[in-house]
C-alpha positions as CSV (number, residue, x, y, z in Angstrom):
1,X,-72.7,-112.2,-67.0
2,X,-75.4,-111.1,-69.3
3,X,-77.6,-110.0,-66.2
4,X,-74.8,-108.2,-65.0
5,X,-74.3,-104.1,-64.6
6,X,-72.5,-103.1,-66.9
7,X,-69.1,-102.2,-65.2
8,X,-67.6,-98.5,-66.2
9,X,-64.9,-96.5,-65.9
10,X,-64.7,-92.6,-66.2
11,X,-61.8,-90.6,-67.4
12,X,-61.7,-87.6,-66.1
13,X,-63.0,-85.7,-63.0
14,X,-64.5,-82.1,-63.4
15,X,-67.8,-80.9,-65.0
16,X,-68.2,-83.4,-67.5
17,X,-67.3,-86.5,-65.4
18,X,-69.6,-85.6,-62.3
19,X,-72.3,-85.6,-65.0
20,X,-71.6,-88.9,-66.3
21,X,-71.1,-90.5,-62.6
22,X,-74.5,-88.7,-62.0
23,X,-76.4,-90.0,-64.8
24,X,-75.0,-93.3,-64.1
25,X,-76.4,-92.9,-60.8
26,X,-79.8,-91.8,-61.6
27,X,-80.9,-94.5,-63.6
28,X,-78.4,-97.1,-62.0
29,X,-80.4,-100.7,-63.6
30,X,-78.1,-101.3,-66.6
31,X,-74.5,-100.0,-65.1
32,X,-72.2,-99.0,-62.2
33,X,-69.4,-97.3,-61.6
34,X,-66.3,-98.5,-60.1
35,X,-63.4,-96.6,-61.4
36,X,-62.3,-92.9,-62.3
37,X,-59.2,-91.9,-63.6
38,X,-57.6,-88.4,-63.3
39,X,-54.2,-87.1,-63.7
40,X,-54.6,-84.4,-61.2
41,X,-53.9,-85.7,-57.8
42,X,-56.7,-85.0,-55.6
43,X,-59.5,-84.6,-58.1
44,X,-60.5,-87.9,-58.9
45,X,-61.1,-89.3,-55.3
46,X,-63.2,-86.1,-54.7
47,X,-65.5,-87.5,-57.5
48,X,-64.9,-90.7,-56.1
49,X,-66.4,-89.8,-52.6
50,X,-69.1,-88.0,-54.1
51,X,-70.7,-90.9,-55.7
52,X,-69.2,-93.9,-54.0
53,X,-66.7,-95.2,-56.8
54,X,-64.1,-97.6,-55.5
55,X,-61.2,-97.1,-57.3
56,X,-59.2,-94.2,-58.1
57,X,-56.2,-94.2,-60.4
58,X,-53.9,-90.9,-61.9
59,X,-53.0,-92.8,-65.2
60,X,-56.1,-93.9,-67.1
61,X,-54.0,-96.8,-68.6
62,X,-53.8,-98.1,-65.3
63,X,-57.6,-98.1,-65.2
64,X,-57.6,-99.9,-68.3
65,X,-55.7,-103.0,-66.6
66,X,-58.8,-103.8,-64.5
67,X,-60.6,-106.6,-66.2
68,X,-64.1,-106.1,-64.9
69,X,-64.3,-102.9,-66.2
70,X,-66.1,-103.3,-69.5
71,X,-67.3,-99.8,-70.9
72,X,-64.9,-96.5,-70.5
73,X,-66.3,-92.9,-71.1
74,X,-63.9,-90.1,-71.9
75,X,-64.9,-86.9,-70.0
76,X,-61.0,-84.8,-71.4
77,X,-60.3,-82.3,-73.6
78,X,-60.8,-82.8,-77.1
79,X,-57.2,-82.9,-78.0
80,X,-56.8,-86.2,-75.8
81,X,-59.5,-88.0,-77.4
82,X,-57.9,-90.0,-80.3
83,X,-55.2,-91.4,-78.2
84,X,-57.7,-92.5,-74.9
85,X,-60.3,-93.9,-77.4
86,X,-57.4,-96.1,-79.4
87,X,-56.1,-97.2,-75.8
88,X,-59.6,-97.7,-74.7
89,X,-60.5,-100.2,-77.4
90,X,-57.0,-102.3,-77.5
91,X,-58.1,-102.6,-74.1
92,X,-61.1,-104.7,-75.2
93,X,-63.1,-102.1,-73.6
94,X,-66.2,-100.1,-75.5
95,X,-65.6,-96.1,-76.0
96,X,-68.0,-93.3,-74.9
97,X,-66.5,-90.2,-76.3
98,X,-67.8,-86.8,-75.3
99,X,-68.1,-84.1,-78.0
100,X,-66.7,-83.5,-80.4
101,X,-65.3,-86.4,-81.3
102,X,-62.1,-86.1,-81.9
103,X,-59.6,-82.7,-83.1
104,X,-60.0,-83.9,-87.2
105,X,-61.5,-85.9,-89.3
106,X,-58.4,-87.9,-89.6
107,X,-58.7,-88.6,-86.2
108,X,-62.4,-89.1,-85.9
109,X,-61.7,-91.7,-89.1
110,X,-59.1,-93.7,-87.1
111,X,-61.1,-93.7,-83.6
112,X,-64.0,-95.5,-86.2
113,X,-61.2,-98.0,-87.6
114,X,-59.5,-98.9,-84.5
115,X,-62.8,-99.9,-82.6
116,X,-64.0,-102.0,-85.4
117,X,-60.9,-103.6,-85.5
118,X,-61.0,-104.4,-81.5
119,X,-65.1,-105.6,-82.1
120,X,-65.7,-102.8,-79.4
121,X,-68.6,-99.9,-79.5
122,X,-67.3,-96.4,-80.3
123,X,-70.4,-94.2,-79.0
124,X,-70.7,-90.5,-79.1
125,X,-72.5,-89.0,-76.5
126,X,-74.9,-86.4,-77.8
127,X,-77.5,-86.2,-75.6
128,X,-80.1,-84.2,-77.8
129,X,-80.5,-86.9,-79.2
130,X,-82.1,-88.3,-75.8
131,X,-83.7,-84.6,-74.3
132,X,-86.9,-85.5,-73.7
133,X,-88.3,-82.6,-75.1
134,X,-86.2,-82.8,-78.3
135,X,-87.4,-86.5,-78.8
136,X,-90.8,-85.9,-78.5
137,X,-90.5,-83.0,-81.0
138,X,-89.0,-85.5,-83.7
139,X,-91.7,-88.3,-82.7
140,X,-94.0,-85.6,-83.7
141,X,-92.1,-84.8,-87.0
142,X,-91.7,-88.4,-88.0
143,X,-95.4,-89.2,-87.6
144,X,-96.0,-86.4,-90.1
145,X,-97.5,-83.9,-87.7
146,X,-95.8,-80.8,-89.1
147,X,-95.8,-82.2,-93.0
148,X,-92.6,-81.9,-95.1
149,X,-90.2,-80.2,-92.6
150,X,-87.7,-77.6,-94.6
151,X,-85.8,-75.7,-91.4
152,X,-84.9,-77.2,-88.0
153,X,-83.3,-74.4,-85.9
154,X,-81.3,-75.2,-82.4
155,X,-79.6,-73.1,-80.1
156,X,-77.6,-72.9,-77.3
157,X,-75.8,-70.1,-75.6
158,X,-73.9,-69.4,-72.2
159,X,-71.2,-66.7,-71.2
160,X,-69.0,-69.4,-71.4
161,X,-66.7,-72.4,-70.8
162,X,-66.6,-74.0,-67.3
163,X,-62.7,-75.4,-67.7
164,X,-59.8,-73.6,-68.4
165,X,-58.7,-75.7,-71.4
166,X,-61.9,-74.9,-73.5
167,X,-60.8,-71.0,-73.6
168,X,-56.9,-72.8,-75.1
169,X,-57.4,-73.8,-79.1
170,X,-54.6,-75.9,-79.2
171,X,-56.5,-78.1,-76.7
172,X,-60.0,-77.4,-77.8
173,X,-59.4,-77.0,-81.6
174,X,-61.6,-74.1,-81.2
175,X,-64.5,-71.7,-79.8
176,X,-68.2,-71.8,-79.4
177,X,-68.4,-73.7,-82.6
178,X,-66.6,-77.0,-81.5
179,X,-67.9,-76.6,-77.8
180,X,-71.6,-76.5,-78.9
181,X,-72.4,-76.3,-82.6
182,X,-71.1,-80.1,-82.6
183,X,-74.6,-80.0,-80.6
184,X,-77.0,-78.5,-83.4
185,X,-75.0,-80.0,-86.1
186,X,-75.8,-83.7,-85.0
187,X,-79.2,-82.4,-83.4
188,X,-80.0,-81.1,-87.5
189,X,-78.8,-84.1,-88.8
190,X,-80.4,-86.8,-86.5
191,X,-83.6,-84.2,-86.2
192,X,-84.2,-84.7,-90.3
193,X,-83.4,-88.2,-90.3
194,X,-79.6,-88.0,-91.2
195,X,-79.4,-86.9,-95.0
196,X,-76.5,-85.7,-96.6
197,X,-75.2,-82.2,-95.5
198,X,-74.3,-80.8,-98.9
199,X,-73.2,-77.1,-97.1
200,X,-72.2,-75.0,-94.4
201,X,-72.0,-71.4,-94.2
202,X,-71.2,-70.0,-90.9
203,X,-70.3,-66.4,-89.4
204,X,-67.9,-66.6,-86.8
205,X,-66.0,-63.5,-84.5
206,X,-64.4,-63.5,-80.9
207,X,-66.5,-60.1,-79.1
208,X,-65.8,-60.8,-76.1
209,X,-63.8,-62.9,-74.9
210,X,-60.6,-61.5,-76.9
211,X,-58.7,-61.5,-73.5
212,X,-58.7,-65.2,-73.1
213,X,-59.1,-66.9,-76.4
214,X,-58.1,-66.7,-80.1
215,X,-61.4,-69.3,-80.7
216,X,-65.0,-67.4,-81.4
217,X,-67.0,-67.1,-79.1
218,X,-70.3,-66.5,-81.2
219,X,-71.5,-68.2,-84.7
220,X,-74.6,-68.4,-86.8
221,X,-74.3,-71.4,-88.8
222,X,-76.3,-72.5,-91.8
223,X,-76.5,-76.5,-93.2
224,X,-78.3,-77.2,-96.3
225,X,-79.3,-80.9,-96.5
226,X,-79.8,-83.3,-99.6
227,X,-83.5,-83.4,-98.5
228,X,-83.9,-79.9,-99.2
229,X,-84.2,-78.9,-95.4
230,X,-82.1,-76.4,-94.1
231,X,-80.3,-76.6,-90.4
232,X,-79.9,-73.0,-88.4
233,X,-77.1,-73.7,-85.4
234,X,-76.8,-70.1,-83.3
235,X,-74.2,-70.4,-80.4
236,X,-72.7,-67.8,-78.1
237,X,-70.1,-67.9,-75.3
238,X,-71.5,-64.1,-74.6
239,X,-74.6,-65.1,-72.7
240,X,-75.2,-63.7,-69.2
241,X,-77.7,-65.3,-66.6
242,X,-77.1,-69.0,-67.4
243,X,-77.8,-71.5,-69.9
244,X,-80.4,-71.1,-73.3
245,X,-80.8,-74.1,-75.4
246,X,-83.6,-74.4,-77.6
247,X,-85.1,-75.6,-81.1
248,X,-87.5,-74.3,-83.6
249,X,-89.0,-76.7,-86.1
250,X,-91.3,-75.9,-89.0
251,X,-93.1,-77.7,-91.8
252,X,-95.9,-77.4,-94.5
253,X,-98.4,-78.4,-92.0
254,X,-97.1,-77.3,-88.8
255,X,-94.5,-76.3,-86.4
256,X,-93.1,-76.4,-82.8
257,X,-90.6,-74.5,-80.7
258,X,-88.9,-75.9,-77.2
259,X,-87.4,-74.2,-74.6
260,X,-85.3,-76.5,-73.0
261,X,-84.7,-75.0,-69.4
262,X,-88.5,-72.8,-68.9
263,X,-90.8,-75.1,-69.4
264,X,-89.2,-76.9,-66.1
265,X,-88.3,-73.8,-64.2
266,X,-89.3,-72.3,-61.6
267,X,-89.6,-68.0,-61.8
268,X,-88.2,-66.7,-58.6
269,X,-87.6,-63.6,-57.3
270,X,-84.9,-63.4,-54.0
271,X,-83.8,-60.1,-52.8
272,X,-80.9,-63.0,-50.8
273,X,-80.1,-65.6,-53.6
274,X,-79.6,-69.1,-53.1
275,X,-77.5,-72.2,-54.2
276,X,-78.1,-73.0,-57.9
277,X,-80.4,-71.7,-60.5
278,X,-79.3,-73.8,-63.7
279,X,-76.2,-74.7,-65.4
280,X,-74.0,-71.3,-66.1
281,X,-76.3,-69.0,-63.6
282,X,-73.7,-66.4,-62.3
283,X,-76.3,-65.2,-59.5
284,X,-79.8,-66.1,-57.5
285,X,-80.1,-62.7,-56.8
286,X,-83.5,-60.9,-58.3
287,X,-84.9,-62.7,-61.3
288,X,-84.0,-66.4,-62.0
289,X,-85.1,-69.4,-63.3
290,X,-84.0,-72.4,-61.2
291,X,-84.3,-75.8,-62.8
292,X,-85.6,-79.2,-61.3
293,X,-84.6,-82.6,-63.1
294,X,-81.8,-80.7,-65.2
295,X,-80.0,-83.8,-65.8
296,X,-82.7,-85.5,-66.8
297,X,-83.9,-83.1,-68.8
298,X,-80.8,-82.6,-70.8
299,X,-81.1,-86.7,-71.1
300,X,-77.6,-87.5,-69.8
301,X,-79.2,-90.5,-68.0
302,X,-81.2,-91.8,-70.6
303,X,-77.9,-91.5,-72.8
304,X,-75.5,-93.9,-70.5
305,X,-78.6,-95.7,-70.2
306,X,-78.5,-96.4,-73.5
307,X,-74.8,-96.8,-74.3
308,X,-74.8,-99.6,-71.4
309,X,-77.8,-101.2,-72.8
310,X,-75.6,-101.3,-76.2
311,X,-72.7,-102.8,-74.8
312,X,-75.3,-105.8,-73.7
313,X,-76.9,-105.6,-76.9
314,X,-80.2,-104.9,-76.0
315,X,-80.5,-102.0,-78.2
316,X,-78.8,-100.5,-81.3
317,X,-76.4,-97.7,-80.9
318,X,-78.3,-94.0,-81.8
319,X,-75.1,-91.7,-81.6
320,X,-72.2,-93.6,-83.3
321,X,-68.6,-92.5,-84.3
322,X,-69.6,-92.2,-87.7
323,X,-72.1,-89.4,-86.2
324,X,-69.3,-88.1,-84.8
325,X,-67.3,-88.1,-87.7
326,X,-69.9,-86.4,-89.9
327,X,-70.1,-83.5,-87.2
328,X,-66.5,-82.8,-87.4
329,X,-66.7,-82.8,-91.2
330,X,-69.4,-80.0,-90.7
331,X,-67.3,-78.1,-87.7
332,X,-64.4,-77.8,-90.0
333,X,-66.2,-76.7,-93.6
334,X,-68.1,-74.2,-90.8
335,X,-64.3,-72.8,-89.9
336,X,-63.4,-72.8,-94.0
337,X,-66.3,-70.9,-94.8
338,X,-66.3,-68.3,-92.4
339,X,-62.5,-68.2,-93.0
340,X,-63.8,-67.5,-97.0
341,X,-66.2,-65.8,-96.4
342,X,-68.6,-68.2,-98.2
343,X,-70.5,-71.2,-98.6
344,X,-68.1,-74.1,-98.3
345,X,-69.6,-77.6,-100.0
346,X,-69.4,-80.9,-98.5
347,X,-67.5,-83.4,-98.7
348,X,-64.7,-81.1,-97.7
349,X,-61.2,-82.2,-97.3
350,X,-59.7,-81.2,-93.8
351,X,-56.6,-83.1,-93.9
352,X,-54.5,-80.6,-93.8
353,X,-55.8,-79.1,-90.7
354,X,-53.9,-79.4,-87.5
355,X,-57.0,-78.3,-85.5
356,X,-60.7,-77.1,-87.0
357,X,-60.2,-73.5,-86.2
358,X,-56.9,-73.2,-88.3
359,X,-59.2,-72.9,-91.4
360,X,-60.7,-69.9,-90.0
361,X,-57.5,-68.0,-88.6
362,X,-55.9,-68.7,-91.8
363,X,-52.6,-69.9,-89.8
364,X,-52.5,-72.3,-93.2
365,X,-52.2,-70.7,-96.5
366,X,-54.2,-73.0,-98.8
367,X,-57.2,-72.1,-96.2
């Protein structure tokens, strides 16, 4: 069995699930899939005949009966996540959980528990922690190229969600912050070698995208870790002409920026357009920037890659729940403080948050 592919299962079937079924696919040595689960009929066998996955189901609980199938990654919206990842692991079967991981801490807290108590992985898939780019810039950091780092600085902005629920707090728990600055908080944190975050101070509005959300959709957050180091996360919804992710790192004895999308682009100029430019592109037309590798340059692959790996034990887990859990810690002190107005210290006490954002709409008195 040990030799064996790992077998997974994907729940879910839209933009988040054909990127799992293609990383899977790209670097295929370690697992396959064989099952997807979607309650919307019609959507999982299209993802199903786009990869060659063999079974369909519309109840993911019926997935979970298959025996073979040893490794299950959650591709739903965040407000589903608790529930699939308890199921998941009474199931006997290990957890991938997209980000963030759960709506709370609470939640995040018993996702952690309930795994441990079923002896099954609980790994969060943040893959900056496996960009190629962003690994090599911490390989540089940890062999002391840039000295004694004191800011790490990540962004990443598009003009917004691809999935309806995103834009819906009740679902999402909130706006650009809990879609992406879950990214730059773990990407600060794993970046500097995981110290204590002992702050957050964020700026938050909605500017325009009042017409279909109550979350933000831009934020400038600031971390201050126990190291001394400080953590800049910039995020926008508001971004025209695709996709912008990058880091800035800098040190006593150096520093280094990456682009993550134009060092492996290609500037083009078509008076015609064509069929895709990069993640979020609304247009080919004129100026644009079209990608090669993009998958593999985000390192989706060499995430799942990783996670299947795990469940063999061939490697130890890099992105755990308790990454996970510290991120949502961070996503809602980030809601208290711009809801204050101030720097919020951690540890912060979120329990009596139905949903991250409340903190910052003030729908709660005490926040």
């Amino acid at each position: 069995m040990a030799h064996n592919k790992v077998k997974v299962g994907i729940i879910g079937s839209q933009f988040e699930a054909d990127i799992h079924a293609a990383s899977f696919q790209i670097m295929p040595e370690e697992a396959e899939v064989v099952a997807v689960a979607s309650p919307t009929p019609g959507h999982a066998e299209a993802l199903a005949r786009r990869y060659s996955i063999s079974r369909v189901f519309l109840d993911y609980r019926e997935m979970l009966r298959e025996k073979d199938i040893e490794m299950v990654t959650i591709a739903a919206p965040n407000g589903l996540h608790k529930q699939m990842a308890c199921d998941i692991a009474a199931a006997g079967k290990h957890v991938v959980c997209e980000k963030p991981l759960a709506m709370t801490t609470a939640e995040a807290s018993e996702m952690i528990d309930v795994c441990k108590r079923h002896g099954v992985l609980l790994l969060y898939a943040e893959e900056l922690f496996f960009t190629p780019k962003y690994v090599k810039a911490k390989e540089m950091a940890d062999q002391g190229a840039f000295g004694k780092v004191h800011l790490v600085k990540q962004s990443e902005k598009h003009s917004g969600p691809h999935s309806p629920w995103f834009w819906d707090v009740e679902r999402s728990g909130g706006g650009v912050w809990m879609d992406m600055g879950c990214h730059g908080i773990a990407f600060c944190y794993w970046f500097l070698g995981r110290p204590k975050i002992e702050s957050v101070y964020c700026q938050m509005g909605t500017y325009v995208h009042r017409d279909k959300t109550q979350g933000e959709d831009e934020v400038v957050g600031i971390l201050e870790f126990a190291n001394g180091a400080v953590g800049i996360v910039e995020n926008s919804w508001t971004r025209r002409g695709g996709m912008d992710d990058r880091i800035e790192v800098y040190g006593d004895a150096g520093l280094t920026y990456a682009n993550l999308h134009m060092g492996n682009a290609l500037p083009t100029y078509s008076e015609t357009g064509y069929g895709y430019a990069v993640e979020k592109a609304s247009t080919t037309i004129g100026w644009s920037y079209p990608v090669f590798e993009e998958l593999w340059n985000y390192g989706f692959p060499q995430e799942m890659r990783h996670f299947a790996r795990c469940v063999r034990g061939k490697e130890t887990p890099q992105a755990t729940g308790e990454d996970g859990l510290v991120v949502m810690e961070a996503l809602c002190a980030g809601y208290a403080s711009a809801g204050r107005g101030s720097k919020v210290a951690l540890p912060f006490d979120a329990s009596g948050l139905h949903k991250p954002i409340d903190a910052w709409l003030g729908s709660r008195s005490e926040y």
